[in-house]
C-alpha positions in Angstrom: -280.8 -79.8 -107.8 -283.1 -81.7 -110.5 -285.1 -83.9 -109.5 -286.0 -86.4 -112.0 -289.9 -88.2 -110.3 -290.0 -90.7 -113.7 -287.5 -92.8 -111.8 -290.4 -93.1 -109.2 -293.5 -95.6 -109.0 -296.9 -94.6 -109.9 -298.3 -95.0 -106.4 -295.9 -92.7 -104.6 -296.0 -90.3 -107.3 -299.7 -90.5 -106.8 -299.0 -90.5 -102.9 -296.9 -87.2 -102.9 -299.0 -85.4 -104.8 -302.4 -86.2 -102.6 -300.5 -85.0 -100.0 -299.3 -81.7 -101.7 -302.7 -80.9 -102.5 -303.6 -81.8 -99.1 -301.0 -79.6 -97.5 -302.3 -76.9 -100.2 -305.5 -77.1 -99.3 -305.1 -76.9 -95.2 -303.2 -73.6 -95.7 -306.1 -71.9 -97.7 -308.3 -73.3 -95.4 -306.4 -72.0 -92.4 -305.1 -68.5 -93.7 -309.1 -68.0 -94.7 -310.6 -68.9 -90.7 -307.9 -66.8 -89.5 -308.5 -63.7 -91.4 -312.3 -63.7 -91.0 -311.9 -64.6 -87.4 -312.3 -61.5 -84.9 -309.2 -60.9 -82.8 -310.9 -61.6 -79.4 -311.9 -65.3 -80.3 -308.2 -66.1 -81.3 -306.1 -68.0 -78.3 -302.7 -65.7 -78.3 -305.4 -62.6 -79.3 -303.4 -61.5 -82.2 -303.6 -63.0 -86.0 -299.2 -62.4 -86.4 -298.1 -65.5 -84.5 -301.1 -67.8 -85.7 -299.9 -66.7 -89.5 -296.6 -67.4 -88.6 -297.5 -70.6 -87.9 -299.9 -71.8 -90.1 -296.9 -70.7 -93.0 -294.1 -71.8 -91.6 -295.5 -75.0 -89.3 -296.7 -76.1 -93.2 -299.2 -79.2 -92.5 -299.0 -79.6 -88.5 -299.0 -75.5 -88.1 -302.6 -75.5 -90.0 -303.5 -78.3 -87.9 -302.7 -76.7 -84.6 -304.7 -73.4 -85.5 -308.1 -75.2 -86.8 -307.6 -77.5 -83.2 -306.6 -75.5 -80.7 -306.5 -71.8 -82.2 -309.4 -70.6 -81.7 -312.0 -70.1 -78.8 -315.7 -70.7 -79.6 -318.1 -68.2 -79.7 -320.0 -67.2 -76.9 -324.0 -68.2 -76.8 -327.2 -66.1 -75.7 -328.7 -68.7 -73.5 -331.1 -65.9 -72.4 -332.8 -65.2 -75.9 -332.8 -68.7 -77.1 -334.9 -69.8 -74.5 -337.8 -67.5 -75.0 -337.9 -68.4 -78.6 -337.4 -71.9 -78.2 -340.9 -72.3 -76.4 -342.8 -70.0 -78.8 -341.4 -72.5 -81.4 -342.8 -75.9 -79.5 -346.1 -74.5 -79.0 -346.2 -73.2 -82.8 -345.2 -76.4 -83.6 -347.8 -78.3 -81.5 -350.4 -76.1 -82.8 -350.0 -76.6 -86.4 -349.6 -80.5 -86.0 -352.7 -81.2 -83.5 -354.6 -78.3 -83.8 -355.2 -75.2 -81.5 -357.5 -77.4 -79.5 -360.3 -75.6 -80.9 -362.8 -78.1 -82.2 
């Protein structure tokens, strides 16, 4: 099969190739978040089925792991806390003063 893309106009030329690169790009995009992503934070727990369908689903696979594929991480609400009120008073000491006049 030879395909001959002279006997098509500029714009969809132009069209099919943003979309190649698009497609291109959503695969390294997805293949790189799923290998640096732990194993736990994954939804089916195992990186096999999520690679099988980022490669194979082509654009909508890669789509479907970076929406739904993952879980998000879980936050410290204890820790932040703490530190989050040294901060404001830090804050409010270097902008107004220490109240020491």
């Amino acid at each position: 099969m030879n395909l001959d893309f002279s006997i098509l106009p500029a714009p969809v030329v132009i069209a099919l190739a943003v979309l190649v690169a698009a497609q291109i790009a959503l695969l390294a995009i997805s293949l790189v978040v799923l290998f640096r992503a732990p194993r736990g934070r994954l939804v089916f727990e195992r990186k096999w089925p999520w690679f099988l369908i980022v490669v194979f689903g082509n654009m909508i696979g890669s789509i479907v792991f970076l929406a739904v594929g993952r879980r998000a991480a879980p936050v410290d609400d204890a820790q932040g806390a703490e530190f989050r009120g040294d901060g404001v008073a830090r804050v409010v000491g270097n902008l107004y003063g220490d109240g020491r006049g």
